[in-house]
Backbone as CSV, one residue per row, in Angstrom:
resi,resn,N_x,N_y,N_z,CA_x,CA_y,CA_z,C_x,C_y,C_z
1,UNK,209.558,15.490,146.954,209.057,15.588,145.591,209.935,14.734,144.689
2,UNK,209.300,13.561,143.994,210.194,12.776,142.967,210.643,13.392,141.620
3,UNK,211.484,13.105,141.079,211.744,13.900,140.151,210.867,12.894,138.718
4,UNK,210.333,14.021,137.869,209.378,13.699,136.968,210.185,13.367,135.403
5,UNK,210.017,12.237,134.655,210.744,12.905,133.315,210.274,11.680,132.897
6,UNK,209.771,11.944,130.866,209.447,11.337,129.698,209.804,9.771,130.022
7,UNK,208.738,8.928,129.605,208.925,7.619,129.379,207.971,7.330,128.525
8,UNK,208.626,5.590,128.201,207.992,5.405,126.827,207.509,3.527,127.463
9,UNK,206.327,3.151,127.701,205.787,1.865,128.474,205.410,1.285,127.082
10,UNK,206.001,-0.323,126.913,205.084,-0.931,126.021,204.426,-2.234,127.469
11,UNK,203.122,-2.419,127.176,202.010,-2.889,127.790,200.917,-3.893,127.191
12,UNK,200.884,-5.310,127.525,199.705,-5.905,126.923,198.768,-5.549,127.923
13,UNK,197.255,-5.627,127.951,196.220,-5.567,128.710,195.384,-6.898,128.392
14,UNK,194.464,-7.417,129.647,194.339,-8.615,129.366,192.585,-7.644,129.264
15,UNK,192.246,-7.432,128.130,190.755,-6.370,128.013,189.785,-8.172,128.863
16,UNK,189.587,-9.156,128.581,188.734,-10.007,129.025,188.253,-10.374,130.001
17,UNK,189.422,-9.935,130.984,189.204,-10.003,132.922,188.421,-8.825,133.308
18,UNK,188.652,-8.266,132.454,188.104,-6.575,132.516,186.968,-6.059,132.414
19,UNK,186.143,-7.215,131.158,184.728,-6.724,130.852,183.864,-8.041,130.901
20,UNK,184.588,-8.913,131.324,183.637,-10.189,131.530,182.610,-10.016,131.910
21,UNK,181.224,-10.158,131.946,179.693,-9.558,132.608,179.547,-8.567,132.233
22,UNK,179.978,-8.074,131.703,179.236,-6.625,131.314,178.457,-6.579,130.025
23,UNK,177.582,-5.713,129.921,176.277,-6.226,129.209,177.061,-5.616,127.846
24,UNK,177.163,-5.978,126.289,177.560,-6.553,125.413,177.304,-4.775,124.819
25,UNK,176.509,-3.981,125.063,176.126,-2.666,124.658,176.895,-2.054,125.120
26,UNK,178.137,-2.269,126.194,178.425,-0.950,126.973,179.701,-1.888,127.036
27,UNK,180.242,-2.583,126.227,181.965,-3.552,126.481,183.188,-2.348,125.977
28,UNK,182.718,-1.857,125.027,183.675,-0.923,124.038,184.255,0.401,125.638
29,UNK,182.690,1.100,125.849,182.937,1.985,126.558,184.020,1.881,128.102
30,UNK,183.178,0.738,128.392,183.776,-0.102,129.400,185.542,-0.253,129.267
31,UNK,185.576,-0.700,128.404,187.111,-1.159,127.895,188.347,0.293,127.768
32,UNK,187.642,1.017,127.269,188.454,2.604,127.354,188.618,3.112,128.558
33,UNK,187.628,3.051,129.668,187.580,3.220,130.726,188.857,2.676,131.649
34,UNK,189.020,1.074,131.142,189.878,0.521,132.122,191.131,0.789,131.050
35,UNK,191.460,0.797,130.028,192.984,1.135,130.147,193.347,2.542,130.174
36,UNK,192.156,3.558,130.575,192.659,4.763,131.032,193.020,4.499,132.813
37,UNK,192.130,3.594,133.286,192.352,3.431,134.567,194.158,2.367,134.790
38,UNK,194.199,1.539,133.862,195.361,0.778,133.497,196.791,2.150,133.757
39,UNK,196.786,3.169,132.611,197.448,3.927,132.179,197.650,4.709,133.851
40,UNK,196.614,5.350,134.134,197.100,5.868,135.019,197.509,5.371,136.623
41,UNK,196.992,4.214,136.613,198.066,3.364,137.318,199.834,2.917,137.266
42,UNK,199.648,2.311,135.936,201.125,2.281,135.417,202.132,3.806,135.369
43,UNK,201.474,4.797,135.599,202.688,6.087,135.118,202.350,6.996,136.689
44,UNK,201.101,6.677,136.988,200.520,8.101,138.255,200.479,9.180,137.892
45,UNK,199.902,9.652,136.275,199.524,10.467,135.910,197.623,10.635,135.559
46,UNK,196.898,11.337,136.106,195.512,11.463,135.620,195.100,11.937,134.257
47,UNK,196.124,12.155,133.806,195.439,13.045,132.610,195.799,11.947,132.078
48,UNK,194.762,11.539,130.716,195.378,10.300,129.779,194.443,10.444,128.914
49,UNK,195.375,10.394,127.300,194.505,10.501,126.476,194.275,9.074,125.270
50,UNK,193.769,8.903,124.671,193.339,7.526,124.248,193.480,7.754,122.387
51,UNK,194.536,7.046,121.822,194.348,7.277,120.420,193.345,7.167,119.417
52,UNK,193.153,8.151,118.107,192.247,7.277,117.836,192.395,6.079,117.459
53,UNK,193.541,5.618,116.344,193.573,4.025,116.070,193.564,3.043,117.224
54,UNK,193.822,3.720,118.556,193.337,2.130,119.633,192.032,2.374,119.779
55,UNK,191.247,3.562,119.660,189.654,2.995,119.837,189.006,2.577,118.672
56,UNK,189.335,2.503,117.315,189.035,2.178,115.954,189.489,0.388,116.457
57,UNK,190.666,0.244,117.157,191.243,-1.351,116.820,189.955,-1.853,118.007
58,UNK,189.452,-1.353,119.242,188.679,-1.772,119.659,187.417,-2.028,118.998
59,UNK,186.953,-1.237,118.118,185.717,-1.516,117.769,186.046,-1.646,116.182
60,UNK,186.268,-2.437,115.735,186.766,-2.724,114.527,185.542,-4.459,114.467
61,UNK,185.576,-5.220,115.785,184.590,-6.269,115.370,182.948,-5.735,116.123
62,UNK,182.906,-4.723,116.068,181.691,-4.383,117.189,181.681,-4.270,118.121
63,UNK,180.684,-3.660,119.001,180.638,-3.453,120.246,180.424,-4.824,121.260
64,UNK,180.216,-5.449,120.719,179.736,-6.954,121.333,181.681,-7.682,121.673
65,UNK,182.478,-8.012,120.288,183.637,-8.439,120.202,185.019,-8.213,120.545
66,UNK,185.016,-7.225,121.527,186.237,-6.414,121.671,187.425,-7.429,121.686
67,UNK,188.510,-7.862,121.279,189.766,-8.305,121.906,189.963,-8.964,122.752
68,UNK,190.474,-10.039,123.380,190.505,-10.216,124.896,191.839,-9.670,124.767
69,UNK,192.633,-9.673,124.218,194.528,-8.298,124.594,194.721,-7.710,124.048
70,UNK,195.511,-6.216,124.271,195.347,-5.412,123.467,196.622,-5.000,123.792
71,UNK,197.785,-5.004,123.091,199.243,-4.238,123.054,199.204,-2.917,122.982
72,UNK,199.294,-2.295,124.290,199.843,-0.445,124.128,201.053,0.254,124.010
73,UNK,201.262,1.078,123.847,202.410,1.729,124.606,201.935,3.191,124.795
74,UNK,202.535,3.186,125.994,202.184,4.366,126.836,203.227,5.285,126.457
75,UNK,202.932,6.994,126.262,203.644,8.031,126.513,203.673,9.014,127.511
76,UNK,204.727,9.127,128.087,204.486,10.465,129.337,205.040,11.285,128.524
77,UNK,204.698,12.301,128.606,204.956,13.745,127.980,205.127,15.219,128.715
78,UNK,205.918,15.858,129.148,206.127,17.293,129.338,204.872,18.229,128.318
79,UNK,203.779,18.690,128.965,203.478,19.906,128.422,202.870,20.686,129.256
80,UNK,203.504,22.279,128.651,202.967,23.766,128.756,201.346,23.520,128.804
81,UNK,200.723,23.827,129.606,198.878,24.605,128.921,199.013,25.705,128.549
82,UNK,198.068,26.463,127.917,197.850,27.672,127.764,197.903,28.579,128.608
83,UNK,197.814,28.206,129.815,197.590,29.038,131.191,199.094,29.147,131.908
84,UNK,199.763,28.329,131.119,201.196,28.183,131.550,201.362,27.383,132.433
85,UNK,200.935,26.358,133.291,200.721,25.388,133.662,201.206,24.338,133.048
86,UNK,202.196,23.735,133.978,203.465,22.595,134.031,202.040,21.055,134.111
87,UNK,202.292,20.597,132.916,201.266,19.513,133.245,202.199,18.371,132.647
88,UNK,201.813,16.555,132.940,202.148,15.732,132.861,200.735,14.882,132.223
89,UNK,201.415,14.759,130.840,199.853,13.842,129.601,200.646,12.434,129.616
90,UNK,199.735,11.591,129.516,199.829,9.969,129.468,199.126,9.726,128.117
91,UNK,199.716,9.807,126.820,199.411,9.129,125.807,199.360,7.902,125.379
92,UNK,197.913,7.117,124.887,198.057,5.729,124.854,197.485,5.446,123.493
93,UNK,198.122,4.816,122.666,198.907,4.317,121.310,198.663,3.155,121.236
94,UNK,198.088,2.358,120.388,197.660,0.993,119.927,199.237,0.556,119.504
95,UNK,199.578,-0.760,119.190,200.908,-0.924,118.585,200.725,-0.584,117.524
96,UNK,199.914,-1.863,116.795,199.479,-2.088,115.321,199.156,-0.666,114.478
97,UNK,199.310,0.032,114.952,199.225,1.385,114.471,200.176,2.014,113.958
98,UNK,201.572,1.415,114.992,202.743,2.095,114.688,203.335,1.616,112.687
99,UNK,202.858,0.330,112.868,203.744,-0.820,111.936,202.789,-0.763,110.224
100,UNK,201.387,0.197,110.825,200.952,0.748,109.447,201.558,1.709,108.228
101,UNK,201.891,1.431,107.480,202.257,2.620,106.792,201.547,3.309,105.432
């Protein structure tokens, strides 16, 4: 058993390799999909949750225009459930979000 503990990933994603062909109605959805699949590659955690300001920065030019890169940073996090259950969350954070004030 490896031992588990908090990290903090900053990450570009190249979103364009990602959704190339895909039909222009379904790029946005598409795109959340793969940097949850991104995220939980990079940490080997399943649970991952998606901010709102990175899905606002995705669809900020439409569903047609997404980004071709998109700067993240990833959070691993320690939390309790309700059930008391030891779980491991993968929070994912737009940058440009941070540097708003």
């Amino acid at each position: 058993m490896r031992v588990q503990k908090e990290i903090t990933l900053e990450c570009s994603i190249n979103l364009h390799k990602r959704t190339y062909g895909i039909k222009f109605k379904n790029r946005v959805s598409r795109a959340v999909r793969e940097i949850k699949k991104f995220a939980q590659k990079a940490t080997g955690i399943n649970n991952v949750r998606i901010d709102t300001n990175l899905n606002k920065e995705l669809c900020k030019n439409g569903s047609r225009n997404i980004p071709f890169k998109i700067k993240v940073r990833l959070f691993k996090k320690h939390c309790v459930s309700e059930k008391g259950n030891d779980l491991w969350v993968v929070f994912v954070n737009s940058q440009k979000s941070f540097f708003r004030i």
